[in-house]
C-alpha positions as CSV (number, residue, x, y, z in Angstrom):
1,X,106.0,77.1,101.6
2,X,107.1,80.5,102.9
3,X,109.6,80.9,105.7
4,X,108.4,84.1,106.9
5,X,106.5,82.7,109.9
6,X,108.2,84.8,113.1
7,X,106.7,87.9,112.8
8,X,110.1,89.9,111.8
9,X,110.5,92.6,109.7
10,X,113.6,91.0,108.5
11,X,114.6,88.3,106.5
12,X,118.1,86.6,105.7
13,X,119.3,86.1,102.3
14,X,119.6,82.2,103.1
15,X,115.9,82.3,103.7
16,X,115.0,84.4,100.8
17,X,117.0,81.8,99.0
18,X,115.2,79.2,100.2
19,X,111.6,80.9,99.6
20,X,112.7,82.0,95.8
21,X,112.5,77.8,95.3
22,X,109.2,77.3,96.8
23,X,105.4,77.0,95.7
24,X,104.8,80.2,96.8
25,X,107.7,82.6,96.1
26,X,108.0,86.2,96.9
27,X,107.3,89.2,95.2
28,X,111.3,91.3,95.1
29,X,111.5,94.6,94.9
30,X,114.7,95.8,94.4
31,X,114.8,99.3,95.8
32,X,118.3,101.0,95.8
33,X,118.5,104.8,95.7
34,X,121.1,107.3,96.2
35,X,120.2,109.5,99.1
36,X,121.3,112.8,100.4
37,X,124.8,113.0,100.7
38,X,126.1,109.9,98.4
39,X,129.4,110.5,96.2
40,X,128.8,111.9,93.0
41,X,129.3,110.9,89.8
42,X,128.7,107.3,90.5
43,X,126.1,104.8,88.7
44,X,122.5,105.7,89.3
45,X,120.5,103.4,91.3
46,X,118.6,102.3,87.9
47,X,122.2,101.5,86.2
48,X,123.1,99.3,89.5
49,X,119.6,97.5,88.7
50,X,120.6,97.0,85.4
51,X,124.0,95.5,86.1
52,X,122.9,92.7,88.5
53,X,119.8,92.1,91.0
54,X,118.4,89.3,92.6
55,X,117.2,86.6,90.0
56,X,113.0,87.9,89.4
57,X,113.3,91.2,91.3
58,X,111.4,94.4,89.8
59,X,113.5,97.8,89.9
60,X,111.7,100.4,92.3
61,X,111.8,104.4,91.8
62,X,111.9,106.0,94.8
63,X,110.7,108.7,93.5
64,X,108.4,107.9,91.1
65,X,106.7,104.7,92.7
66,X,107.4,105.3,96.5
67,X,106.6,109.1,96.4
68,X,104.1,111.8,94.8
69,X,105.6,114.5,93.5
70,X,106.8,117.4,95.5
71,X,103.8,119.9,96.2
72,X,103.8,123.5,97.0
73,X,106.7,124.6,99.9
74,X,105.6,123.5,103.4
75,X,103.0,120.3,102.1
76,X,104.1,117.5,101.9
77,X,107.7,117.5,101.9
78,X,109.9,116.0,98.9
79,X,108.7,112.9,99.3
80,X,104.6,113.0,99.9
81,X,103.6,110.2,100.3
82,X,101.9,108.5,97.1
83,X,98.5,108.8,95.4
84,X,97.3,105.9,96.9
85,X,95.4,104.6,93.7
86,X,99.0,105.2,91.7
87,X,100.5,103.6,94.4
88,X,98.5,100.3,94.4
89,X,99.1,100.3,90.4
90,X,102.7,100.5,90.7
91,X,102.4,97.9,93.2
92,X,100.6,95.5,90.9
93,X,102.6,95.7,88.0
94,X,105.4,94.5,90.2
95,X,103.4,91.3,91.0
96,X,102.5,92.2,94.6
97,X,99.2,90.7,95.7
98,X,97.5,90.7,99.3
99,X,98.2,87.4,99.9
100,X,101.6,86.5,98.5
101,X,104.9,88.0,100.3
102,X,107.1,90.8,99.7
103,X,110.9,91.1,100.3
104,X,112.2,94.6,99.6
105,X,115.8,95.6,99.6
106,X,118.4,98.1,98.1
107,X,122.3,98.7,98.5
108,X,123.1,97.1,102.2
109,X,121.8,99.6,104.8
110,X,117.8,99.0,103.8
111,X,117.2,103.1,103.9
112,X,115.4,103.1,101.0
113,X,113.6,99.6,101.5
114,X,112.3,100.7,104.5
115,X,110.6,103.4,102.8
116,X,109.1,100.7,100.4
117,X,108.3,98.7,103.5
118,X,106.6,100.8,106.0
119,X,104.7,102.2,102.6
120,X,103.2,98.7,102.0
121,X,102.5,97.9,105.4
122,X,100.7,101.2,105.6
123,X,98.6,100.8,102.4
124,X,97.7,97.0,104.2
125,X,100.1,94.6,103.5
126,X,100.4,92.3,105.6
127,X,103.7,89.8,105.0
128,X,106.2,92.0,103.7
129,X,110.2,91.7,104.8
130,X,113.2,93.8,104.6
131,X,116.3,91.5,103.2
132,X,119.0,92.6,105.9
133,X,122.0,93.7,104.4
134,X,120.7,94.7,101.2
135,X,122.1,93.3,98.1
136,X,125.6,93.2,99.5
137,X,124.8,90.5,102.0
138,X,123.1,88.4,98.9
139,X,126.6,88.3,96.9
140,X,128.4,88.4,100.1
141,X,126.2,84.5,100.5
142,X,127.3,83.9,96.5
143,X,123.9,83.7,95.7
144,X,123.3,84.1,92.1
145,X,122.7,87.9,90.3
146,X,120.8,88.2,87.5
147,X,120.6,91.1,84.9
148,X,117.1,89.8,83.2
149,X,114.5,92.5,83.9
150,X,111.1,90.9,84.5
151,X,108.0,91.1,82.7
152,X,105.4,93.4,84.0
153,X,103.1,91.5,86.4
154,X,99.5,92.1,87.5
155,X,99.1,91.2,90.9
156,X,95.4,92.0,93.0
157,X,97.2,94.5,96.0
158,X,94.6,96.6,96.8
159,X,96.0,99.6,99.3
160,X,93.9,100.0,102.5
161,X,95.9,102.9,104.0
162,X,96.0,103.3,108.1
163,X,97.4,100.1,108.9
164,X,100.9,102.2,110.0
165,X,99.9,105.5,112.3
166,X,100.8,108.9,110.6
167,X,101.2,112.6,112.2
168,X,101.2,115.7,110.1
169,X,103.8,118.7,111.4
170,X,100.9,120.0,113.7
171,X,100.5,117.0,115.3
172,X,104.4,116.7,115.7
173,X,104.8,119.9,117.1
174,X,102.2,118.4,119.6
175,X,104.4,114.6,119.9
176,X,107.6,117.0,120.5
177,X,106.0,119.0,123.9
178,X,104.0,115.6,125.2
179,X,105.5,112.6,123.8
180,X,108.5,111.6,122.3
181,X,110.1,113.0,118.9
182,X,112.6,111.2,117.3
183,X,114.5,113.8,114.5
184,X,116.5,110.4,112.6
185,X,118.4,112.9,110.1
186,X,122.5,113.0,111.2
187,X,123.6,114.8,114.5
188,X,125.0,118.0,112.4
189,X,121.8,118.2,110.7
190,X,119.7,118.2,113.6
191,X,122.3,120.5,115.3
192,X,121.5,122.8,112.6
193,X,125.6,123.3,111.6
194,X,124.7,122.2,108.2
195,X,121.9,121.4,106.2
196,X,122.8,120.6,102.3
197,X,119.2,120.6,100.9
198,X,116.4,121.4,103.2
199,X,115.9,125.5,103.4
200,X,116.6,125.6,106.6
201,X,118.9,124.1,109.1
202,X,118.2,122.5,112.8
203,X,115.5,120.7,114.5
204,X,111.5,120.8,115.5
205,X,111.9,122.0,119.1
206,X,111.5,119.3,121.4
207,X,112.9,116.8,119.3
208,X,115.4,114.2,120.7
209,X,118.4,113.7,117.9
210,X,118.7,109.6,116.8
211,X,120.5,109.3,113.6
212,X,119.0,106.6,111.8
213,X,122.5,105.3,110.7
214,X,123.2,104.3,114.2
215,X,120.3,101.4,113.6
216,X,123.1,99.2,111.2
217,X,126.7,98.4,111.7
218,X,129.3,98.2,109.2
219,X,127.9,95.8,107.4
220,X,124.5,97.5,106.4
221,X,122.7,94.8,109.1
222,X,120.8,95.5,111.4
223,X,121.8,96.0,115.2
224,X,120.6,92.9,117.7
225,X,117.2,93.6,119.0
226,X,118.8,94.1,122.5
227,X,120.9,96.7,121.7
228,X,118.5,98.4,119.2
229,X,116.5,98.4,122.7
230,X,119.1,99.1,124.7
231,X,119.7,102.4,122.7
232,X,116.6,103.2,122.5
233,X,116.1,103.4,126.1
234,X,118.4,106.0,126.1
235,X,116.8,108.2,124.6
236,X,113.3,108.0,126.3
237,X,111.5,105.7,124.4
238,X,109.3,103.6,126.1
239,X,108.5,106.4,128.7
240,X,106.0,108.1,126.0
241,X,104.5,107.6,122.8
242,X,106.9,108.0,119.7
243,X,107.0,109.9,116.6
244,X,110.0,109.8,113.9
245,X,110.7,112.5,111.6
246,X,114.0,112.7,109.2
247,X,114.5,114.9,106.1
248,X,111.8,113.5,103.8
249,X,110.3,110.7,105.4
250,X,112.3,108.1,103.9
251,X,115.0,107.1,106.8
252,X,112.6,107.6,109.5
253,X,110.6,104.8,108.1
254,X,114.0,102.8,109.4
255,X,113.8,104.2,112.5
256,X,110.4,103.2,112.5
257,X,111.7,99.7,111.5
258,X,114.3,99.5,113.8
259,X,112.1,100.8,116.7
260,X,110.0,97.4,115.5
261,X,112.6,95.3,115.8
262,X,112.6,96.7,119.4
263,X,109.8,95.7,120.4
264,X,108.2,99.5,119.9
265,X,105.3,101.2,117.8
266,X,106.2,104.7,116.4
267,X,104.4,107.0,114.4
268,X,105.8,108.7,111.5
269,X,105.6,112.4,110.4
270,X,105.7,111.9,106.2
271,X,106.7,115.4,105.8
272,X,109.3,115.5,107.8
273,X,111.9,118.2,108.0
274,X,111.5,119.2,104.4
275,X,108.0,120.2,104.9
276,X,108.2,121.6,108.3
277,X,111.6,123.6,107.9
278,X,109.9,124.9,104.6
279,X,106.7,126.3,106.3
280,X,108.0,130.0,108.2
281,X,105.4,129.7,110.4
282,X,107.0,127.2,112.4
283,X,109.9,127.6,114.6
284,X,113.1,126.3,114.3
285,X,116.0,125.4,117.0
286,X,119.3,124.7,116.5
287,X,121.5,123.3,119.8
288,X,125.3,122.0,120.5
289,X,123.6,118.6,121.7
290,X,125.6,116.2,121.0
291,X,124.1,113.7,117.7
């Protein structure tokens, strides 16, 4: 019978552990990518997969199952968020059903399984967990890798989108004058001193700097609620409403998870800085705040 009873986001490898040798297992996703700024010249997220992953988990493409492709400059962003028919498909052939939960994870630092995760809670999934500390907590526990890839399941998932709020870059332009806009990308990004793939660099004016990174500590885990509240305090939240933005709409959905974890409901802008900074209508600052 499943563990996943308390109403977290996250859940331990011991527990996942535990729930992989029930009636009722989870659906795994494994769901490491390399995002902006990872060393070169490494394995690929897909040759990771292939070299070990939790015993039944189904490899994830980030950009091919968690995304649609990029669209024309200013819509979307370079990660749109998925057709939500090709979405639910994807979904399916990895197992996942309505009523039958999901644990998502990747490297350590759950960037890109939060993406997965605040996708299938948007699209209506109900029970689905982040595994905290990624794949390196699981061997860390010497829990037992497996380099079998599954066979293609057919699960029932249906997507029901609008169970997670969204705001386009209109509407975030609006969040950053009257509520509260979180810009999750690193402080030198949001500074505007470098920008190393968006076209241009700094911030939607208005928008309060949070680099998602500070959500983990060294060992990819989450931060204690208290002090994910604690710091979020800090920086306004819980005065107004709260929006998230980051480069593509992939480490926001952290913040957004993190911001969960504090006891918070935030609304994320998909497009993110990759749509808005490629739209010249829109303005762009750049400040010597610190990140």
């Amino acid at each position: 019978m499943t563990t996943f009873n308390d109403g977290s986001p996250l859940v331990s490898a011991a527990d996942v552990a535990r729930d992989l040798a029930s009636e009722r297992p989870p659906v795994l996703l494994d769901v490491r990518y390399q995002l902006v700024g990872a060393a070169p010249g490494g394995p690929t997220a897909a040759e990771e997969y292939a070299a070990g992953h939790l015993p039944g988990a189904h490899f994830v493409d980030l950009d091919r199952d968690l995304a649609a492709p990029p669209g024309a400059p200013g819509r979307g962003g370079r990660h749109p968020l998925p057709d939500v028919e090709e979405f639910g498909a994807a979904m399916r052939r990895f197992g996942v059903s309505a009523g039958r939960p999901v644990v998502v994870y990747d490297g350590a630092a759950s960037m890109a399984a939060a993406r997965a995760w605040w996708l299938l809670r948007w699209a209506g999934h109900r029970d689905v967990r982040v595994l905290d500390g990624g794949f390196a907590a699981w061997r860390e526990a010497g829990l037992p890798v497996s380099a079998e890839v599954p066979q293609p399941q057919e699960g029932d998932f249906k997507p029901a989108p609008g169970l997670m709020p969204t705001v386009d870059g209109d509407g975030a332009a609006v969040w950053a004058r009257e509520g509260l806009l979180l810009d999750a990308r690193s402080g030198e990004r949001y500074r505007g001193e470098v920008e190393p793939v968006d076209p241009r660099a700094g911030h939607v004016p208005g928008a309060v700097s949070a680099p998602t990174a500070e959500n983990v500590g060294p060992d990819g885990r989450f931060r204690p609620a208290a002090e994910l509240a604690e710091r979020f305090r800090a920086l306004g939240v819980g005065e107004r409403p709260t929006a998230v933005y980051c480069g593509s709409g992939v480490t926001a959905a952290h913040q957004v998870l993190a911001l969960e974890l504090a006891g918070v409901e935030a609304t994320l802008y998909p497009g993110s800085w990759s749509e808005w900074s490629s739209d010249g209508s829109r303005p762009v600052a750049v400040t010597d705040q610190p990140g």
